[in-house]
C-alpha positions in Angstrom: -0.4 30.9 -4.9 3.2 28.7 -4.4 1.1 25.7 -4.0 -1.8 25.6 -5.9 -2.1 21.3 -5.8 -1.6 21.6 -1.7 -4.8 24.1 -1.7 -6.8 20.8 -3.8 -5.6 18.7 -1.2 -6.8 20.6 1.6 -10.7 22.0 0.3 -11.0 18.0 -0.3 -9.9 16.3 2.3 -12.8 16.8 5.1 -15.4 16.5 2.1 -15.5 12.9 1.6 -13.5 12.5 -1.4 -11.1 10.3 -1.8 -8.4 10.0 -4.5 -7.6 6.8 -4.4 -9.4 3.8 -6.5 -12.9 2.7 -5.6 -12.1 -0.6 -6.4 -10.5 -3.2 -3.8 -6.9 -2.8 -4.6 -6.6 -6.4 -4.0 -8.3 -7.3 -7.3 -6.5 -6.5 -10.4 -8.2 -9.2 -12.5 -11.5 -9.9 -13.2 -13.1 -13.1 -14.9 -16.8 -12.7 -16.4 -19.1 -15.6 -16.8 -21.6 -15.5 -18.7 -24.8 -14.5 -17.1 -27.4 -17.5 -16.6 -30.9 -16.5 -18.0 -33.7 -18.0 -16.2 -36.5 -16.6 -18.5 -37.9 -17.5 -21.8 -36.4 -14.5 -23.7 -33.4 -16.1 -25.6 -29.8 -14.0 -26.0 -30.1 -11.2 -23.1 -27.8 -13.5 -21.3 -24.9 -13.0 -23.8 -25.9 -9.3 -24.6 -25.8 -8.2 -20.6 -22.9 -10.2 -19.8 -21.2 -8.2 -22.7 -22.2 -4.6 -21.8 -20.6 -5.5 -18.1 -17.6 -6.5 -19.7 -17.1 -3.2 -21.5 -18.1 -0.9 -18.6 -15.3 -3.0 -16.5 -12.8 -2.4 -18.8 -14.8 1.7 -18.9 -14.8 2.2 -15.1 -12.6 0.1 -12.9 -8.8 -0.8 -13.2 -9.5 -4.1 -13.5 -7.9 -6.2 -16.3 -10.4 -9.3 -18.0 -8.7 -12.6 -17.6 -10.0 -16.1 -18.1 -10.8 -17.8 -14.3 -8.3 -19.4 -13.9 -6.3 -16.1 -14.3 -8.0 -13.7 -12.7 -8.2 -12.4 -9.4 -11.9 -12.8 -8.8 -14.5 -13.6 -10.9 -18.3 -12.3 -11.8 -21.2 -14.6 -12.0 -25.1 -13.6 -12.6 -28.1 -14.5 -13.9 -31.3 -12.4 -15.2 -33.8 -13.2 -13.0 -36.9 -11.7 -14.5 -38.3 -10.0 -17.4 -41.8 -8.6 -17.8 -43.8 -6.6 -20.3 -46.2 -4.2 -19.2 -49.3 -2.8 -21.3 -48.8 1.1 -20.2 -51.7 2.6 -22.8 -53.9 1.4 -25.8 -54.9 3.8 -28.9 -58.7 4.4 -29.1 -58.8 1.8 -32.1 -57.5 -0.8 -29.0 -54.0 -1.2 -30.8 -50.7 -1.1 -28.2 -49.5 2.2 -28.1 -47.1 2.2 -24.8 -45.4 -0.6 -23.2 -42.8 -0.8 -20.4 -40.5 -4.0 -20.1 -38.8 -4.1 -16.6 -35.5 -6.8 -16.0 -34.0 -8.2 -12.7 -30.7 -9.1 -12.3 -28.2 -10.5 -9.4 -24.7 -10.7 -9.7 -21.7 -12.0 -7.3 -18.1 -10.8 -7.4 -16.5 -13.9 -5.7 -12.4 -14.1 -4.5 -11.0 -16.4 -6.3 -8.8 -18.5 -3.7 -11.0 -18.4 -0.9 -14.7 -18.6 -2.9 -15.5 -16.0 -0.5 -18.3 -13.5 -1.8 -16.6 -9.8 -1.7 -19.8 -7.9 -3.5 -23.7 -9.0 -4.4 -25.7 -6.8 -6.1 -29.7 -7.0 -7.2 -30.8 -4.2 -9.8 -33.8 -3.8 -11.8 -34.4 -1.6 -14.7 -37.6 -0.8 -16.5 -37.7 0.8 -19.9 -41.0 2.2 -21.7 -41.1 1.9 -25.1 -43.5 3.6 -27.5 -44.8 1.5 -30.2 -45.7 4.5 -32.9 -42.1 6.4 -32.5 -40.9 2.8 -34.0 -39.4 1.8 -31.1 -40.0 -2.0 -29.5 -39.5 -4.1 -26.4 -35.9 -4.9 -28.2 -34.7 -1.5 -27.9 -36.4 -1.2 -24.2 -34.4 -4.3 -23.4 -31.2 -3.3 -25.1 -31.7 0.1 -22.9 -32.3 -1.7 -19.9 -29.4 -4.1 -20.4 -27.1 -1.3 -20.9 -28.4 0.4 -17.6 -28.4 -2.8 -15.7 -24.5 -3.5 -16.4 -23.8 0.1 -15.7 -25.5 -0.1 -12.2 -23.5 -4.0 -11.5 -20.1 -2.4 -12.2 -21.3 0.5 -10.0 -22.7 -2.0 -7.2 -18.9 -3.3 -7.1 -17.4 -0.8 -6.0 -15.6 -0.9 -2.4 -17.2 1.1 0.1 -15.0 -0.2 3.2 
């Protein structure tokens, strides 16, 4: 085939895919606060709000600035954490627990204060007491899952 990149172009283009960014082009700089915590477990705010720093710099073209830099900025808070008892051993001992998180975030413009993107997510995590695991590495999972699906909520779907 002469043209193998035009045949590409062609089986793509009526399926939906696009080659451009995902991302509004607009923004080329991001600013991340730090997430507010509104629970009583201490430190997830700083551990979430650095896990969606790194998949921003992982999955968008967006560049981390401070705010008064950056083209828009991210704000968010962790709304709700809660610890499930999923099963017992026979001697009544904890043997599976699930730990489930709720989070919001806002991608807001930064000269007009308008909101561009708001996202909710929760993730829940089981955790099995007798493989050694604990509600920290259930949270640590969740976290990681939760920033993943934020930077995935910003995407522009215009």
């Amino acid at each position: 085939m002469k043209h193998p990149g035009l045949a590409v172009l062609i089986l793509t283009a009526g399926c939906g895919y696009s080659a451009g960014s995902l991302y509004d082009p607009a923004i080329r700089s991001v600013a991340v606060d730090v997430f507010r915590n509104e629970t009583f477990r201490r430190d997830l705010e700083l551990a979430l709000t650095g896990k969606v720093v790194q998949q921003i710099r992982l999955r968008t073209p967006w560049r981390i600035a401070n705010r008064g830099e950056a083209d828009a900025f991210l704000t968010g808070r962790i709304v709700d954490v809660h610890e499930i008892l999923l099963s017992k051993t026979p001697s009544d001992l904890n043997s599976e627990s699930s730990v489930a998180v709720t989070v919001e975030a806002e991608l807001v413009e930064r000269g007009t204060g308008r909101v561009l993107r708001s996202v909710r997510r929760m993730s829940s995590e089981a955790f099995l007491l007798p493989r050694g695991e604990s509600v920290t590495t259930a949270l640590d999972r969740s976290l990681t899952d939760l920033a993943e699906d934020i930077v995935q909520g910003l995407e522009d779907w215009r």
